[in-house]
PLY file of the C-alpha trace (Angstrom):
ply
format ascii 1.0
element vertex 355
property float x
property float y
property float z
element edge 354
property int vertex1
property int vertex2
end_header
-17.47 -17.88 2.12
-20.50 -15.59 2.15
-20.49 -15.74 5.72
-17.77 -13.93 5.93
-18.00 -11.57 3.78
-21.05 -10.45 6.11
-19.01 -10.24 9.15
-16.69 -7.93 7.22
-19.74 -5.72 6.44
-21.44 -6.11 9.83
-19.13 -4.03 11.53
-20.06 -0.23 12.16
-17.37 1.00 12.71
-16.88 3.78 9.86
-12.98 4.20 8.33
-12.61 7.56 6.34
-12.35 7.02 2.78
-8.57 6.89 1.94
-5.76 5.26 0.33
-3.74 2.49 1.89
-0.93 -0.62 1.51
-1.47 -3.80 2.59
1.55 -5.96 2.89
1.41 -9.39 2.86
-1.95 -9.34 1.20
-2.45 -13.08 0.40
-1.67 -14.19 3.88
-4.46 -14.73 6.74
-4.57 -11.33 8.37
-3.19 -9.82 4.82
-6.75 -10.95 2.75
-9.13 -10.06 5.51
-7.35 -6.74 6.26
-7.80 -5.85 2.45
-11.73 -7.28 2.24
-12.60 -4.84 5.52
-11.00 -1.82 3.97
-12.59 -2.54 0.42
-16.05 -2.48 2.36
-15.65 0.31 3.80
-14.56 2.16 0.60
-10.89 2.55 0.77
-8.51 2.06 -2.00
-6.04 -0.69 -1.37
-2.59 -1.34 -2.52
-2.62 -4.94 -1.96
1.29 -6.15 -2.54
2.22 -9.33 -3.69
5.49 -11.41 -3.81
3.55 -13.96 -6.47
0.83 -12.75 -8.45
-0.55 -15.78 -9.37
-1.48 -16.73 -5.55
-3.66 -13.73 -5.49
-5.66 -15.25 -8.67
-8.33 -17.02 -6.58
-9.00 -13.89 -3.91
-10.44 -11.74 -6.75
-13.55 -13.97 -6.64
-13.74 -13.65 -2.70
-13.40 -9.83 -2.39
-16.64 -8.28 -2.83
-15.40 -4.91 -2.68
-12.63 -4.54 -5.78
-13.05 -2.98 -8.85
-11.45 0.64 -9.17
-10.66 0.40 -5.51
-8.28 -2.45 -5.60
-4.73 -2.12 -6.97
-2.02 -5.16 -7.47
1.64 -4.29 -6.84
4.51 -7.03 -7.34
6.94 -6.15 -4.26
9.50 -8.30 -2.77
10.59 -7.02 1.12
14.47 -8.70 0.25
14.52 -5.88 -2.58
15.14 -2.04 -1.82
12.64 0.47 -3.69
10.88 -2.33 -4.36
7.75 -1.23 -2.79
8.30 2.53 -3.61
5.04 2.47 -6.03
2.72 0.27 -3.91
3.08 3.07 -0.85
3.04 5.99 -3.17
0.04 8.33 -2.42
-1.30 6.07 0.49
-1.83 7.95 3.84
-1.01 4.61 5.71
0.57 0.97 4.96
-0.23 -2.38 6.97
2.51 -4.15 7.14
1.60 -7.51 7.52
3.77 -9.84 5.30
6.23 -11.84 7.23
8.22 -15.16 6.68
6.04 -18.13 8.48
9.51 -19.98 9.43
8.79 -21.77 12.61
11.57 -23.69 13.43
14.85 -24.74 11.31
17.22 -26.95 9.88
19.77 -29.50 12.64
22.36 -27.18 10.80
21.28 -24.07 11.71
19.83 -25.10 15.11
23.02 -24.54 17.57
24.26 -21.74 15.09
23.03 -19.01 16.02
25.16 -16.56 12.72
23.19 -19.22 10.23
19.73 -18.29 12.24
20.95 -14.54 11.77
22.43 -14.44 8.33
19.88 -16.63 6.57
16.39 -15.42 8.73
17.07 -12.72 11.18
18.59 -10.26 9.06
16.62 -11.02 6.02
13.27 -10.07 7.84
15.33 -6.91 9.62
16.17 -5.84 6.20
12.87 -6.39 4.51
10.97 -3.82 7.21
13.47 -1.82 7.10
13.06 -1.27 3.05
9.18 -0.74 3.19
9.75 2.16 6.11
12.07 3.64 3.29
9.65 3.29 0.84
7.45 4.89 3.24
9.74 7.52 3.93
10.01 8.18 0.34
6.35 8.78 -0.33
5.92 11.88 1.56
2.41 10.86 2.03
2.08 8.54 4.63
1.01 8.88 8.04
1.75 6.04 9.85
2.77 2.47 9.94
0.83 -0.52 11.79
3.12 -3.44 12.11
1.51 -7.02 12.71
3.83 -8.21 15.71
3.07 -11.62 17.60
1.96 -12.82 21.05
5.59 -14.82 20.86
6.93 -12.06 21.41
5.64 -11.99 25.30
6.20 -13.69 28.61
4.04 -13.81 31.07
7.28 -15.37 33.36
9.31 -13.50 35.63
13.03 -14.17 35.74
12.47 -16.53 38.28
10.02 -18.35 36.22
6.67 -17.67 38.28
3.72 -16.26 36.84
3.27 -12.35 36.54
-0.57 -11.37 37.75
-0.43 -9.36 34.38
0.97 -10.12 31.24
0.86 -7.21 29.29
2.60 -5.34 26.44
5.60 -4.26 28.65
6.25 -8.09 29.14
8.63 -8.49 26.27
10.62 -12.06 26.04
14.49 -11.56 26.11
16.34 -12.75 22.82
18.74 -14.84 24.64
15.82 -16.49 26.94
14.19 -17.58 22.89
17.61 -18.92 21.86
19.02 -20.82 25.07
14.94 -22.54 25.13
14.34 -22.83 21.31
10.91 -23.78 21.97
8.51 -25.13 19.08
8.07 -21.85 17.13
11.59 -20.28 18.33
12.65 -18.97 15.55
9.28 -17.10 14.30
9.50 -15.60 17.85
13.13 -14.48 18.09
12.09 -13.00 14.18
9.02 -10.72 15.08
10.90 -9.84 18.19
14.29 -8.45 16.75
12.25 -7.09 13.77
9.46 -5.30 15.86
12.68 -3.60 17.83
14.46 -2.75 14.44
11.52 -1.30 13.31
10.52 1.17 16.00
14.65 2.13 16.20
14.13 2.64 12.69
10.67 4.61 12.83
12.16 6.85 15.74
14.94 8.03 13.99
13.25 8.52 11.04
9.97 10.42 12.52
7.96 7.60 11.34
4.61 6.89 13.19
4.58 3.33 14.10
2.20 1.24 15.54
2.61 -2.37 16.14
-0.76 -4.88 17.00
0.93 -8.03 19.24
-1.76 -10.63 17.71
-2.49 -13.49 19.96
-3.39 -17.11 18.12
-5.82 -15.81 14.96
-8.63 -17.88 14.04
-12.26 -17.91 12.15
-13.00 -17.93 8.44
-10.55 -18.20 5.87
-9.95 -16.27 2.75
-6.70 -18.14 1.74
-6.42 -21.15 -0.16
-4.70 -23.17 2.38
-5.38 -23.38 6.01
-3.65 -20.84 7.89
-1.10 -22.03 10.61
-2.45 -20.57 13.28
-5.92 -22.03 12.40
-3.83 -25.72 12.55
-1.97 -24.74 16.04
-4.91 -24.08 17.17
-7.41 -27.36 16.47
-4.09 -29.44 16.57
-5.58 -31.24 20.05
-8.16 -32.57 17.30
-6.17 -33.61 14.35
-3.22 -35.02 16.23
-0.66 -32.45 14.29
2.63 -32.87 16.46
4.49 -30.12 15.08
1.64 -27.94 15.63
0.87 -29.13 18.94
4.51 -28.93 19.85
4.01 -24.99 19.41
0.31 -24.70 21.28
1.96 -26.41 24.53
4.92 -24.10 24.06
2.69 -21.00 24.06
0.95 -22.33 27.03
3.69 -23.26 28.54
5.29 -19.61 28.09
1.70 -17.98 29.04
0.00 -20.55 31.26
-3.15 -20.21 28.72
-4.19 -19.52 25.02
-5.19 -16.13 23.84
-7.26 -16.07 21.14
-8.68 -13.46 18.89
-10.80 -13.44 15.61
-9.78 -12.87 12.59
-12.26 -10.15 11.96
-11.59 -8.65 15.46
-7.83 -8.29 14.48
-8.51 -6.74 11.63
-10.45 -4.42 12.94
-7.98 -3.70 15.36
-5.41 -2.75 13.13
-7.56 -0.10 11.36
-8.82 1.25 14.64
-5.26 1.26 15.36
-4.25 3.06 12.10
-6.79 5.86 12.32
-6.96 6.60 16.24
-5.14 9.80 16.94
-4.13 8.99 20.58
-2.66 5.21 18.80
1.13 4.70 19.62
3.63 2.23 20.94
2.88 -1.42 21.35
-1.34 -3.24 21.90
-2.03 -6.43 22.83
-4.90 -8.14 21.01
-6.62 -10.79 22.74
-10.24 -11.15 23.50
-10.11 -14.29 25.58
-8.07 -16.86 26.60
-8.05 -20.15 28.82
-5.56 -22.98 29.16
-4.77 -25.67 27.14
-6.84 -28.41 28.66
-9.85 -26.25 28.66
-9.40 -25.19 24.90
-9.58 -28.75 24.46
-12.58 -29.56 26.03
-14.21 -26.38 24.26
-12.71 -27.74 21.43
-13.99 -31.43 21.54
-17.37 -30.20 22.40
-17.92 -28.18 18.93
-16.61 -31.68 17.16
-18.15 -33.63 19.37
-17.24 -37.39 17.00
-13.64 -36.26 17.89
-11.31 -37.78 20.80
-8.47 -35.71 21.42
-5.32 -36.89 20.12
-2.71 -35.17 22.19
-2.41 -34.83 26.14
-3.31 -31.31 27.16
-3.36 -31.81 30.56
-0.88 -29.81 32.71
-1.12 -28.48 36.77
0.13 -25.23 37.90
1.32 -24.51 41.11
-0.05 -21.24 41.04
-2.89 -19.13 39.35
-1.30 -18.30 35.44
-1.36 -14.39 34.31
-3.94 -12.21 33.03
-3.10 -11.78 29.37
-4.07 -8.28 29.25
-5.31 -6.22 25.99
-6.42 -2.89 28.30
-4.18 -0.61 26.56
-6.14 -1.69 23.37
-9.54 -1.77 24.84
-8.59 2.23 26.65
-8.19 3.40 23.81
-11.98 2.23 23.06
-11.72 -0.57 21.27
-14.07 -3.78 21.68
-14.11 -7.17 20.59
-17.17 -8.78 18.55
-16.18 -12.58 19.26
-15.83 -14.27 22.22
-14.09 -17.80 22.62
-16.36 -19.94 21.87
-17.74 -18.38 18.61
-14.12 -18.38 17.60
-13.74 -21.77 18.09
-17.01 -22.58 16.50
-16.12 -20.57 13.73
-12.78 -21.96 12.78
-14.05 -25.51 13.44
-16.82 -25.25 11.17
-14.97 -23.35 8.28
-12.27 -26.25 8.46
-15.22 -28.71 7.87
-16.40 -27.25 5.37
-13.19 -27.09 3.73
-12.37 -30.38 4.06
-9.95 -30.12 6.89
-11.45 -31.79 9.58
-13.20 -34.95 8.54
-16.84 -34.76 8.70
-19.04 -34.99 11.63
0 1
1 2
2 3
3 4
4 5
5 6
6 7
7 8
8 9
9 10
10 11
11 12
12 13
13 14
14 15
15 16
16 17
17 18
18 19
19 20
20 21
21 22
22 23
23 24
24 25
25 26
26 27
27 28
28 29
29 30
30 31
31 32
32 33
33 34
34 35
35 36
36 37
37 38
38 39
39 40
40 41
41 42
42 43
43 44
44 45
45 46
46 47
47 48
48 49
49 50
50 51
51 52
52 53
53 54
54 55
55 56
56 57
57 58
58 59
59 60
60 61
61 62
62 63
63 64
64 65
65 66
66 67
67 68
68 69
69 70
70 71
71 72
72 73
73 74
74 75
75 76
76 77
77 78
78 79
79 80
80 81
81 82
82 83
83 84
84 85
85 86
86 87
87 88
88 89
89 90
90 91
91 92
92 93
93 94
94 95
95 96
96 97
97 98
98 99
99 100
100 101
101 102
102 103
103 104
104 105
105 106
106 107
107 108
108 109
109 110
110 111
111 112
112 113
113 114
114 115
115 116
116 117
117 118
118 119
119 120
120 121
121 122
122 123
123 124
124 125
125 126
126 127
127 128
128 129
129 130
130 131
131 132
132 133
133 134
134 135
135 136
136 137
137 138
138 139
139 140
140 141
141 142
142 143
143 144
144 145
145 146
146 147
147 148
148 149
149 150
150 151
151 152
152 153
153 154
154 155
155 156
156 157
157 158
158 159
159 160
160 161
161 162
162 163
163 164
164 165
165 166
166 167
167 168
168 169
169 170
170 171
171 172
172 173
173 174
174 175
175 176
176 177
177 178
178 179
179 180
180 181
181 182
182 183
183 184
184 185
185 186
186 187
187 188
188 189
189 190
190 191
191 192
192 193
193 194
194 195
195 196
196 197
197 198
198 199
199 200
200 201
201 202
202 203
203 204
204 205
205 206
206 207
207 208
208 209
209 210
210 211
211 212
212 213
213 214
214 215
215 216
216 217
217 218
218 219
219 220
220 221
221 222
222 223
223 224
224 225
225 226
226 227
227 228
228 229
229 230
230 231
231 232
232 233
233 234
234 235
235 236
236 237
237 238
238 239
239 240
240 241
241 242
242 243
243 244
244 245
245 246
246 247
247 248
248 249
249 250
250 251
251 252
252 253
253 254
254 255
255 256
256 257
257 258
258 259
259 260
260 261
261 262
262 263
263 264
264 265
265 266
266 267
267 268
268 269
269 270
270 271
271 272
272 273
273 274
274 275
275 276
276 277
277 278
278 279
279 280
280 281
281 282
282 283
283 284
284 285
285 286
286 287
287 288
288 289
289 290
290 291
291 292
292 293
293 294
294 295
295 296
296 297
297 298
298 299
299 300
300 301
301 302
302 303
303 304
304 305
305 306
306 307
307 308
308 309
309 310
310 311
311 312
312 313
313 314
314 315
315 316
316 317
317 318
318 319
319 320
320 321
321 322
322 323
323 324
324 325
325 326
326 327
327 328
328 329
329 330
330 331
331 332
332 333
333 334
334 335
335 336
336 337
337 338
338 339
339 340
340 341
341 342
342 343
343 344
344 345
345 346
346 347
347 348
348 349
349 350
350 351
351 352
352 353
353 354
């Protein structure tokens, strides 16, 4: 774990002391996000549905003390996270339901999918950008959208050359397919649009970072998901290899991006002037049979458990993070330290079995 509390420090780039909310602060992104703003001196509101699962992250952030605050918020609950945002100049919202797919019942139903997931994760963004609202005090929003969210298909179902952040999947395209991961998709997506409808109205700066697959170091207790979509290939997960090949299958390849690198993003995101609309953050990406070659080279006892192999009649898109990278951003990690990374945390936790 000290490893990565270096890469949080090794970065240079310098984030003005201030005050700011971090939703979802036990998650992946969420404990990361509140470890590089700690380092760099900010105060964090770091909300939690549970207290008790943020018990075992006080050891792991090196940066707490007087600059760390604990609220107990719950997004299903109006003015429930009026204190957490009070006096911060910006809020992270990262927290978000990890419901992938869903019940036989619900399946074909597509009011149960609303009433029961849709709405619930409408509403609960919707409350924190009243909270927000409410504060006076902050500045703007960054919203932790998903790669799901994108096509990199035209409506005739051939590859774009680009796929970029005007590529939005349609709702109805994520219903009639229900892919592995549908309903995670068709939630970021309807939420992400609720949000900026919300946001515009309101005169609420939003920002929202489109993370591709996240991987590296862990803070959290369990392994994240996308850390097990990712090394599925190895461990033979079918549920989580079910959602890889559907990714691939939307994007014709794998975008990844380090966990440190998104973080990063976000606050470069949160304090750039010139910030607004939608970014893409990807640093790399290659298809599926190629991420498991890289893959099974790193953990090189391993065979590969699932088929990866798939032919393309044409060239798949670019996956394309320039609007991020225009603004001046630039990524630390490239793919193969990512994978490296994540594989070698998972040892050591006792994921993977040993080499």
């Amino acid at each position: 774990m000290e490893e990565v509390v270096k890469m949080v420090k090794s970065n240079e780039n310098i984030v003005p002391t201030a005050k700011y909310c971090v939703t979802g602060s036990t998650g992946y992104i969420g404990s990361w996000l509140v470890e590089a703003l700690l380092q760099r001196g900010c105060i964090v509101h770091a909300t939690v549905r549970d207290p008790a699962k943020s018990l075992h992250l006080l050891s792991l952030w090196k940066g707490g003390g007087d600059q760390l605050r604990f609220f107990q918020a719950d997004l299903h609950e109006e003015g429930s996270f009026d204190e957490a945002v009070k006096g911060c100049v910006g809020v992270f919202h990262v927290a978000a339901s990890m419901e992938l797919n869903v019940s036989d019942e619900k399946q074909n139903n597509e009011s149960l999918v609303k009433a029961n997931i849709i709405d619930p994760a409408i509403k609960g963004t919707i409350n924190l950008l009243k909270s927000c609202l409410k504060s006076n005090s902050v500045k703007r929003v960054v919203y932790t959208c998903s790669i799901s969210t994108i096509t990199a298909k035209d409506n005739n179902g051939k590859w774009k050359p680009i796929a970029d952040e005007s590529c939005q999947i349609q709702p109805d395209s994520i219903w009639n397919t229900q892919a592995s991961g549908w309903v995670y998709a068709l939630s970021k997506l309807l939420t992400e649009e609720a949000a900026f409808q919300f946001a515009k109205e309101n005169g609420i700066d939003l920002v929202s970072v489109i993370t591709s697959t996240v991987a590296g170091p862990f803070f959290t207790a369990n392994v994240p998901t996308s850390v097990k979509v990712l090394l599925s290939p190895l461990t033979g997960e079918t549920e989580y290899f079910k959602i890889l090949s559907a990714v691939n299958a939307r994007m014709g390849s794998i975008a990844l991006v380090h966990i440190e690198d998104i973080c990063i993003a976000h606050i470069f995101l949160m304090e750039h002037d010139k910030a607004e609309g939608r970014y893409i953050c990807s640093s790399q990406s290659c298809t599926l049979s190629n991420m498991a070659t890289l893959l099974s080279k790193v953990y090189s006892c391993s065979n590969i458990c699932m088929n990866t192999e798939k032919n393309y009649n044409d060239i798949p898109s670019e996956i394309s993070s320039k609007k991020l990278e225009d603004l001046g951003f630039s990524y630390k990690h490239g793919l193969e330290d990512i994978i490296y990374q994540t594989i070698m945390c998972c040892l050591d936790y006792g994921y993977l079995p040993p080499v």
